[in-house]
C-alpha positions in Angstrom: -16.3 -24.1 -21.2 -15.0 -22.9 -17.9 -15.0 -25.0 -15.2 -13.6 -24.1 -11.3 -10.4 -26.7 -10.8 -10.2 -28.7 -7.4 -7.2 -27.0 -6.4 -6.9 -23.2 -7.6 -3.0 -21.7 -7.4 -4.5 -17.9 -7.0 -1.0 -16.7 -6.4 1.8 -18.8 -8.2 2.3 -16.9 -11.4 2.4 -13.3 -8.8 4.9 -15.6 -7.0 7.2 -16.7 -10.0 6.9 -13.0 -11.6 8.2 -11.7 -8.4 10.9 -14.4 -8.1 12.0 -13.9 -11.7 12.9 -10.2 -11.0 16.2 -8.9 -10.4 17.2 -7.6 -7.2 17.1 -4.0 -8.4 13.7 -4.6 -9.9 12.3 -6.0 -6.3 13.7 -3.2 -4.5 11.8 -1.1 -7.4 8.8 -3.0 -6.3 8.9 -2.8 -2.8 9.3 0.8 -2.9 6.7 1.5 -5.1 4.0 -0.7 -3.1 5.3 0.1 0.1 4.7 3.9 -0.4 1.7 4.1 -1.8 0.2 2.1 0.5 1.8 3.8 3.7 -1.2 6.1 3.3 -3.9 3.7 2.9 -5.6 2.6 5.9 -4.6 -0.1 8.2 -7.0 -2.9 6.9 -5.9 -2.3 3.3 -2.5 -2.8 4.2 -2.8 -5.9 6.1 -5.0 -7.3 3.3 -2.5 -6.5 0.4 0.2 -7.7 2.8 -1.3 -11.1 2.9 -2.0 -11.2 -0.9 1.8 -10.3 -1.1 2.9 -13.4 1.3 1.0 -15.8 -0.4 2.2 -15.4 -3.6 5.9 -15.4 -1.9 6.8 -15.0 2.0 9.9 -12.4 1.7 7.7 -10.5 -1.0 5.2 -10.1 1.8 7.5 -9.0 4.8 9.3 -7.0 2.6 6.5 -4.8 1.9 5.7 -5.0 5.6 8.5 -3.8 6.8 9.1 -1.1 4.5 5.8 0.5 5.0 6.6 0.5 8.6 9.7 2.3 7.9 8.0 4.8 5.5 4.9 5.4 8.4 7.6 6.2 11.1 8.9 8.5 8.1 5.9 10.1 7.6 5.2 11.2 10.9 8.2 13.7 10.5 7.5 14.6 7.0 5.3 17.0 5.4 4.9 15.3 1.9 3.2 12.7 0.6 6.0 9.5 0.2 7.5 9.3 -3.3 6.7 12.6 -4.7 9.6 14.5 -3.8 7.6 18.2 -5.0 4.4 17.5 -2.3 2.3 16.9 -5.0 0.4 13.9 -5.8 -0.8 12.7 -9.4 -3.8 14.2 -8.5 -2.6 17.8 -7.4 -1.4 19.1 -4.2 -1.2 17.1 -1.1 0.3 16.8 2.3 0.1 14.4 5.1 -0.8 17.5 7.0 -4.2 17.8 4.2 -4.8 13.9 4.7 -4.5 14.8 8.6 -6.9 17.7 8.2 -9.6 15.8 6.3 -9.2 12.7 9.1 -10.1 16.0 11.8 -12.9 17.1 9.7 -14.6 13.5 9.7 -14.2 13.0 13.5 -15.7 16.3 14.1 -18.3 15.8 11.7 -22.0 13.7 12.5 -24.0 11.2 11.2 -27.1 13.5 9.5 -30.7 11.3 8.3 -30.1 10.7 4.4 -32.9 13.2 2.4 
């Protein structure tokens, strides 16, 4: 039977995983996250963020600070963050495409469903 318990730890094991890491593997970790969601828009970054710093406070403004550093790195770049080619798992990208398609929606109008 499954039954809710009075006082749910939603985050510990994410917490003790993280801890349990070497440094090398946090670093990994933080890269990783932090790049992928550089791109992501700002509410999904605050919201993982917080997931992130409740399972462990440095885990949290680790990632935080490191997408920071890879946005103000992305403003001179011309690739999308950690694939070093321009090319995303899904074929070619840019931050200049995701800019493109971000012009095209702001130029674009709401239309009455058919």
């Amino acid at each position: 039977m499954s039954a809710p318990i009075d006082r749910p730890n939603n985050y510990g094991q994410a917490g003790h995983t993280y801890r349990s890491f070497e440094e090398w593997e946090r670093d990994e970790l933080i890269k990783n996250l932090s790049e992928a969601l550089a791109v992501c828009d700002k509410r999904i970054q605050d919201a993982m963020i917080e997931h992130f710093t409740k399972a462990d406070e440095d885990y949290g403004r680790r990632v935080k600070e490191e997408i920071e550093k890879v946005m103000k790195e992305l403003k001179t770049e011309t690739k999308i963050p950690g694939r070093e080619a321009g090319k995303s798992k899904f074929g070619q990208g840019s931050l200049a495409a995701n800019e493109a398609i971000e012009d095209a929606v702001k130029k674009s109008h709401e239309a009455d469903p058919y």
